[in-house]
C-alpha positions in Angstrom: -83.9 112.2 -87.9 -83.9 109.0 -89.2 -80.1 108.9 -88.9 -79.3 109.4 -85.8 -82.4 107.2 -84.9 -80.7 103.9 -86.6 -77.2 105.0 -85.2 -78.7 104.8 -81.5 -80.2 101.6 -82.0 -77.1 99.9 -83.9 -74.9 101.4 -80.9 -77.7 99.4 -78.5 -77.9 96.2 -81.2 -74.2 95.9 -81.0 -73.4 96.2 -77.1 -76.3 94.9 -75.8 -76.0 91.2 -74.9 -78.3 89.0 -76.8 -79.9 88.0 -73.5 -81.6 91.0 -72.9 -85.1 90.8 -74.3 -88.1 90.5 -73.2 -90.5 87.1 -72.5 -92.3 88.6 -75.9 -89.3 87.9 -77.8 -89.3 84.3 -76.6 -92.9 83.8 -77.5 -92.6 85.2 -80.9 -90.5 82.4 -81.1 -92.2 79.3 -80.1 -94.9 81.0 -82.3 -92.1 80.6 -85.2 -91.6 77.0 -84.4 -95.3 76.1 -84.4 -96.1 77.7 -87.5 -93.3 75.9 -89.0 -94.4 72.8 -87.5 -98.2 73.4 -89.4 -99.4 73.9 -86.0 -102.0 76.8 -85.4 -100.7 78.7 -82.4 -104.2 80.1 -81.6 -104.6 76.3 -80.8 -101.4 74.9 -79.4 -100.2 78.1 -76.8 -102.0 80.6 -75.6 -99.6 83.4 -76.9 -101.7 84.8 -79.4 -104.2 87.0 -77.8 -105.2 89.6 -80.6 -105.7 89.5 -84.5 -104.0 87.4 -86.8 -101.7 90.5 -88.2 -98.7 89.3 -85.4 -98.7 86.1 -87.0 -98.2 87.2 -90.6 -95.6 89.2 -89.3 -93.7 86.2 -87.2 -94.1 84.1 -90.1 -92.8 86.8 -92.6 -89.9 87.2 -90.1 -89.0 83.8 -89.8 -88.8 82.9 -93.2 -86.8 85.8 -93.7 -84.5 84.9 -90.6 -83.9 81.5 -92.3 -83.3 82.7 -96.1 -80.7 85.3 -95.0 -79.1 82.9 -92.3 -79.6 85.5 -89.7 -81.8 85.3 -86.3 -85.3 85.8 -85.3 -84.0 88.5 -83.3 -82.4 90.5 -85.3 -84.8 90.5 -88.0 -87.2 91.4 -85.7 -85.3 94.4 -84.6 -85.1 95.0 -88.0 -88.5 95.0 -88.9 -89.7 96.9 -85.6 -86.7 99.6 -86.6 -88.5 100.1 -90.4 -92.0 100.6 -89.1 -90.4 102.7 -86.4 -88.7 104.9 -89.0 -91.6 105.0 -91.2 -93.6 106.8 -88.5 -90.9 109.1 -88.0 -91.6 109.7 -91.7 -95.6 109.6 -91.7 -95.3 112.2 -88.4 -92.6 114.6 -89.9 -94.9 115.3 -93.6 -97.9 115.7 -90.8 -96.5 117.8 -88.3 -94.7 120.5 -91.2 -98.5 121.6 -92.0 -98.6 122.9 -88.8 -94.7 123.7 -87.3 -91.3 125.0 -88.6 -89.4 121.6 -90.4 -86.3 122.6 -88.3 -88.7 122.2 -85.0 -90.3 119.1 -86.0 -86.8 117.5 -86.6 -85.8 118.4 -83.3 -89.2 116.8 -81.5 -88.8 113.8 -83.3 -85.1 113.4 -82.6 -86.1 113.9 -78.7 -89.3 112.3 -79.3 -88.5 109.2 -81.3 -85.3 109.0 -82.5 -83.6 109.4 -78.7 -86.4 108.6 -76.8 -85.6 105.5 -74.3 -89.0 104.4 -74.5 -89.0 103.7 -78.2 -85.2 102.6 -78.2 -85.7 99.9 -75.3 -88.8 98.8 -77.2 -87.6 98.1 -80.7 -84.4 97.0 -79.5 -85.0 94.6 -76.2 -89.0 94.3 -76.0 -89.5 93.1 -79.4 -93.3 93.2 -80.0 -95.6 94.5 -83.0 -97.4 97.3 -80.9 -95.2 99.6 -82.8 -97.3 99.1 -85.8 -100.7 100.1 -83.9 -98.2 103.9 -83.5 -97.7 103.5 -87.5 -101.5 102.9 -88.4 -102.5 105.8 -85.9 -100.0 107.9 -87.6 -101.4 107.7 -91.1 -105.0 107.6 -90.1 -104.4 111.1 -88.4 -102.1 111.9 -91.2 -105.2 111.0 -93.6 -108.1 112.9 -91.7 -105.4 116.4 -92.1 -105.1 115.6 -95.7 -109.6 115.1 -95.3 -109.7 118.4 -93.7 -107.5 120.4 -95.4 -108.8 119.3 -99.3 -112.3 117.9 -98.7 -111.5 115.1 -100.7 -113.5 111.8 -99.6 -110.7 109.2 -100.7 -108.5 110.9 -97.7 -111.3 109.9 -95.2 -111.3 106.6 -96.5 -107.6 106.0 -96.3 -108.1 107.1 -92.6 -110.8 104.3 -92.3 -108.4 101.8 -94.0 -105.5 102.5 -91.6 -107.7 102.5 -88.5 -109.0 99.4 -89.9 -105.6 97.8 -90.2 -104.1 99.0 -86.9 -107.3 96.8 -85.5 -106.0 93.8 -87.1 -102.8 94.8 -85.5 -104.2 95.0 -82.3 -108.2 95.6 -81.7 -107.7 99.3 -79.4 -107.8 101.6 -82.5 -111.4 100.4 -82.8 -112.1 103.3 -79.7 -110.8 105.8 -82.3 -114.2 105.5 -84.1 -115.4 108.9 -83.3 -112.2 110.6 -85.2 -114.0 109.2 -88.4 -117.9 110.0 -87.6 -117.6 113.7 -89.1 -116.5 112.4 -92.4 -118.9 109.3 -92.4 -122.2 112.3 -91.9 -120.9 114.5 -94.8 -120.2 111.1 -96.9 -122.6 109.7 -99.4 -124.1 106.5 -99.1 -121.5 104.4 -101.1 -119.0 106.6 -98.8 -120.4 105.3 -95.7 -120.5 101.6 -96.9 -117.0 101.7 -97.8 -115.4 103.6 -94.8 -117.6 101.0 -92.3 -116.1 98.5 -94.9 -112.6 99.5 -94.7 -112.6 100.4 -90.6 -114.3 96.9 -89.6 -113.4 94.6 -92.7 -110.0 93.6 -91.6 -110.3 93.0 -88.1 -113.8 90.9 -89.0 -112.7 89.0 -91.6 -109.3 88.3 -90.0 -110.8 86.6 -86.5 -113.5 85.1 -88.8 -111.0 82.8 -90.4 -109.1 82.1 -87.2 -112.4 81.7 -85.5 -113.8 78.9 -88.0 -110.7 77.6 -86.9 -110.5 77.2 -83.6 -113.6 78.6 -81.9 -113.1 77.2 -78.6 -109.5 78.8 -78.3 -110.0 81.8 -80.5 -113.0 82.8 -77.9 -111.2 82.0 -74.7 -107.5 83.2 -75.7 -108.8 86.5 -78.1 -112.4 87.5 -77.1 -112.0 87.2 -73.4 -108.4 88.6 -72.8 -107.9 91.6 -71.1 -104.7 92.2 -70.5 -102.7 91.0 -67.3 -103.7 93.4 -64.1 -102.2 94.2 -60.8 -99.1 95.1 -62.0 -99.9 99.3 -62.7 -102.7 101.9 -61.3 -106.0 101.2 -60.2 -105.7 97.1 -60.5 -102.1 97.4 -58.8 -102.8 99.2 -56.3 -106.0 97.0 -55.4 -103.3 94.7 -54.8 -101.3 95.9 -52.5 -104.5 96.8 -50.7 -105.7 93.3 -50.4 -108.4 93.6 -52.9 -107.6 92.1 -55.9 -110.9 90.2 -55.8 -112.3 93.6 -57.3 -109.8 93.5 -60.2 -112.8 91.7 -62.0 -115.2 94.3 -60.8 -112.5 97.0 -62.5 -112.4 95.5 -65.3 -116.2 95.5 -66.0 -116.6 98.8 -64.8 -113.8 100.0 -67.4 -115.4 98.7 -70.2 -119.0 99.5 -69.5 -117.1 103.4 -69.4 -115.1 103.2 -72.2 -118.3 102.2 -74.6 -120.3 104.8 -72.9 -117.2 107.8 -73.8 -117.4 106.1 -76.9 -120.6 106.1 -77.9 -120.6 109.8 -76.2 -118.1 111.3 -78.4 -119.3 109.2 -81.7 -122.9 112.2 -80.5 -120.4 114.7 -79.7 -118.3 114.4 -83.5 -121.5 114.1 -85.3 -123.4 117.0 -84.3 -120.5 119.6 -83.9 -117.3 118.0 -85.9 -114.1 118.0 -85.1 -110.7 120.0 -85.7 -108.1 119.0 -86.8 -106.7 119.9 -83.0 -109.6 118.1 -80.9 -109.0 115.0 -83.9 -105.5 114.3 -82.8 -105.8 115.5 -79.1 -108.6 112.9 -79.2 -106.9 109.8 -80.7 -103.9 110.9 -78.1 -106.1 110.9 -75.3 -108.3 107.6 -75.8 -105.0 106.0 -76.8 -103.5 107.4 -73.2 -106.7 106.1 -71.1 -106.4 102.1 -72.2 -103.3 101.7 -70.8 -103.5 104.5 -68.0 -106.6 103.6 -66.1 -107.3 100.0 -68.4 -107.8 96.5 -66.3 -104.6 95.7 -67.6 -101.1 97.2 -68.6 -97.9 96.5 -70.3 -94.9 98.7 -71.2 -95.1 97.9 -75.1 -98.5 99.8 -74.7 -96.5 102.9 -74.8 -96.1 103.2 -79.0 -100.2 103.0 -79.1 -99.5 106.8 -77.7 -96.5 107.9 -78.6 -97.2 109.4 -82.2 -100.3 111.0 -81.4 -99.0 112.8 -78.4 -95.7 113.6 -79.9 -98.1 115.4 -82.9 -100.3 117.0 -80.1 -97.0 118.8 -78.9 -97.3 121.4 -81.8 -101.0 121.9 -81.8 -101.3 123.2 -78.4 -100.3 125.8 -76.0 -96.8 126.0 -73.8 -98.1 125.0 -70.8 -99.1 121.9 -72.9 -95.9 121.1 -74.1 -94.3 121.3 -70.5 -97.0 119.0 -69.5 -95.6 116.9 -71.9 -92.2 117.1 -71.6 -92.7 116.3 -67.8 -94.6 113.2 -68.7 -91.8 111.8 -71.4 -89.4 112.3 -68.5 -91.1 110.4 -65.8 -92.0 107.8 -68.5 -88.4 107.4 -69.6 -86.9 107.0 -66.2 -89.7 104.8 -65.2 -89.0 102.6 -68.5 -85.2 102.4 -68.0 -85.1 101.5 -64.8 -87.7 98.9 -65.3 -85.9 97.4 -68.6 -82.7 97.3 -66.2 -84.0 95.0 -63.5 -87.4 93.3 -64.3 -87.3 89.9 -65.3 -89.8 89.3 -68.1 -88.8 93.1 -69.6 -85.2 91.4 -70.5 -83.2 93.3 -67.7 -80.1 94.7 -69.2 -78.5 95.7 -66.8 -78.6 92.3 -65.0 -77.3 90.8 -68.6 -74.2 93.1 -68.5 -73.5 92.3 -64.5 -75.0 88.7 -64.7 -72.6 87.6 -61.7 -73.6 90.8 -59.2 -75.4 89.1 -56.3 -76.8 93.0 -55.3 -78.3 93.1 -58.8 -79.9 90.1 -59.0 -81.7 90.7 -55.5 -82.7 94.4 -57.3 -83.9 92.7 -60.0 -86.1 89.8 -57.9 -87.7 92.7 -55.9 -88.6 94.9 -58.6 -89.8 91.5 -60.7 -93.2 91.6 -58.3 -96.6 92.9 -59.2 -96.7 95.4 -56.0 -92.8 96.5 -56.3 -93.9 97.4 -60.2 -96.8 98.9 -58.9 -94.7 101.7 -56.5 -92.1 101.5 -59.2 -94.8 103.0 -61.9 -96.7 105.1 -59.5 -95.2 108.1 -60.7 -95.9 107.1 -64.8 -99.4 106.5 -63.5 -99.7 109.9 -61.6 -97.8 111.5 -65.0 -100.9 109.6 -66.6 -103.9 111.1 -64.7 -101.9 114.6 -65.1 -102.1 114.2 -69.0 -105.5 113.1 -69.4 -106.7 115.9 -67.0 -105.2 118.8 -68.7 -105.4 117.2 -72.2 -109.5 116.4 -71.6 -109.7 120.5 -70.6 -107.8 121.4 -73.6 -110.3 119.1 -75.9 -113.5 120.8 -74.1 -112.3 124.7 -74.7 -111.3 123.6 -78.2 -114.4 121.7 -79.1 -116.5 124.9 -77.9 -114.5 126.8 -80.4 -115.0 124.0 -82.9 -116.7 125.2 -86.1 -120.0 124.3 -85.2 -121.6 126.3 -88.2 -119.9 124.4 -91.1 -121.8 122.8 -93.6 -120.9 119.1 -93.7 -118.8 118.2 -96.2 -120.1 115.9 -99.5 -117.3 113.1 -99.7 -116.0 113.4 -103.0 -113.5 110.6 -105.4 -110.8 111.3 -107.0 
């Protein structure tokens, strides 16, 4: 698995040109540059937009870039391709309590290791959503281990990696309800230190930054949303003549989300969870930001990616070709986009940099509604997954073990 995983992406590292990359990649860098400089990038860009876990990482890379004499980029690539492979790792120990090992080789050679979605990412996009995919991965990883042994220092690992995947990036917070079933059957110690663990790092972490720089930290972090118009609902009020209500969507979006929240956090507590809804569950919340969200980006696509890879083995046939059909839409839909749009790094236009017919490809495709149409049928893929994965989470909940005694959380 791993492999044939780093073989691809060396093939890619080695051909590509070094001008195809995304905008990310060039804001990672200025990021470098100020922090070099003593300069608090919260502050002095507008770049920083989440937790302070991407900056650790920029700095970590940079220093490293400079020791070995090599380039920001390629130690990024680097670093993305390590936490890449470690949730190729994290997924294949998960997925064997439930599949053949020779099966779950072969999804996560399709699914990872030759999926274009994850190659174009770690190799041209160059952004640290990948580890948000590796925290989701060992919480869901941890909550098996809970359910399978009862032991309450698996339920707190689970808290501690959902906790760190929202100092990577704040959307595993929504995954709350995967944890409420071992937070009623822990003690109260339990429950202080699972809150502890799931909220500590992303509190104490914008704390600091936020003593810092209030003003900035408030308007750049607390206030951001993402950048709309450019996929579903917000894009297509675009193209309409409506963005106006973009606003009003956004709003609406997040009043929904905290009520589904709050909803399933009921739902967990009085009836539990399998192990089948837990996964389908942080698949499917994890599938809605980005899908029907105010805002959207391609890099999104590793929130996902390891929970609905794992759901493949969990659930029926008809499932899996659901899935299948989505991964293929997805990856056509990301390749051609990575070819030709501007701000994604357009590869192809970096191999053919003097074809005038290319370049007008890539200037069309570059606008909000031409992305729009160009991602319709991801977004229709999108609706389709949520629909039929929401119907598999309410026949399986019904079947839930509603009649189990909770659980004491026990240490060991």
């Amino acid at each position: 698995m791993l492999v044939s995983s780093w073989l691809v992406r060396v093939a890619v590292i080695v051909t590509w040109p070094r001008s195809a990359h995304s905008d990310d990649l060039d804001s990672w860098i200025r990021v470098a540059q100020q922090l070099r400089q003593g300069a608090n990038p919260y502050v002095t860009t507008t770049i920083v937009k989440w937790p302070p876990f991407a900056i650790v990482v920029v700095w970590a890379i940079d220093h490293v870039a400079r020791a070995l004499d090599a380039s920001f980029f390629t130690v990024m690539r680097a670093t993305l391709i390590g936490a890449e492979s470690a949730i190729v790792i994290v997924l294949y120990f998960l997925l064997t309590r439930f599949a053949p090992r020779r099966a779950v080789r072969r999804l996560l050679i399709v699914g990872i290791s030759l999926n274009p979605m994850a190659i174009l990412f770690v190799c041209q996009h160059e952004n640290v959503d990948v580890f948000v995919g590796l925290f989701v991965a060992l919480a869901l990883w941890a909550l098996v281990e809970y359910d399978r042994s009862a032991v309450g220092v698996a339920w707190l690992a689970a808290c501690l990696a959902l906790g760190l995947g929202a100092f990577a990036k704040t959307v595993p917070l929504v995954l709350a309800p995967l944890l409420v079933p071992g937070f009623r059957a822990a003690s109260k110690l339990g429950r202080v230190l699972g809150v502890a663990l799931f909220l500590g790092p992303v509190a104490l972490g914008l704390s600091v930054v936020y003593a810092l720089a209030p003003k900035a930290v408030g308007d750049n972090v607390f206030h951001y949303r993402s950048i709309r118009g450019y996929f579903g609902v917000t894009g297509l009020l675009r193209l309409a003549g409506h963005d106006d209500l973009g606003g009003v969507y956004d709003r609406a979006f997040t009043s929904v989300l905290g009520a589904v929240v709050v909803a399933l956090v009921v739902f967990a507590w009085r009836r539990g969870l399998s192990v089948r809804t837990t996964v389908l569950l942080a698949a499917l919340l994890l599938v809605a930001l980005p899908a029907l969200g105010p805002g959207y980006g391609p890099q999104y696509a590793y929130w996902y990616i390891p929970p609905l890879i794992a759901t493949y083995v969990l659930f029926d046939g008809t499932w899996r070709r659901i899935l299948i059909g989505f991964f293929a839409v997805a990856a056509a839909t990301y390749v051609v986009e990575y070819a030709f749009v501007d701000a994604l790094g357009r590869f192809l236009i970096a191999f053919f940099d003097e074809s005038t017919l290319m370049q007008r490809i890539s200037g069309r495709l570059s606008t909000p509604g031409a992305q729009t149409i160009l991602r319709l049928p991801l977004f229709i893929a999108f609706l389709v997954v949520l629909t039929a994965g929401g119907r598999r989470f309410r026949a399986d909940a019904r079947r839930s073990r509603t009649g189990r005694a909770p659980r004491e959380l026990t240490h060991s």
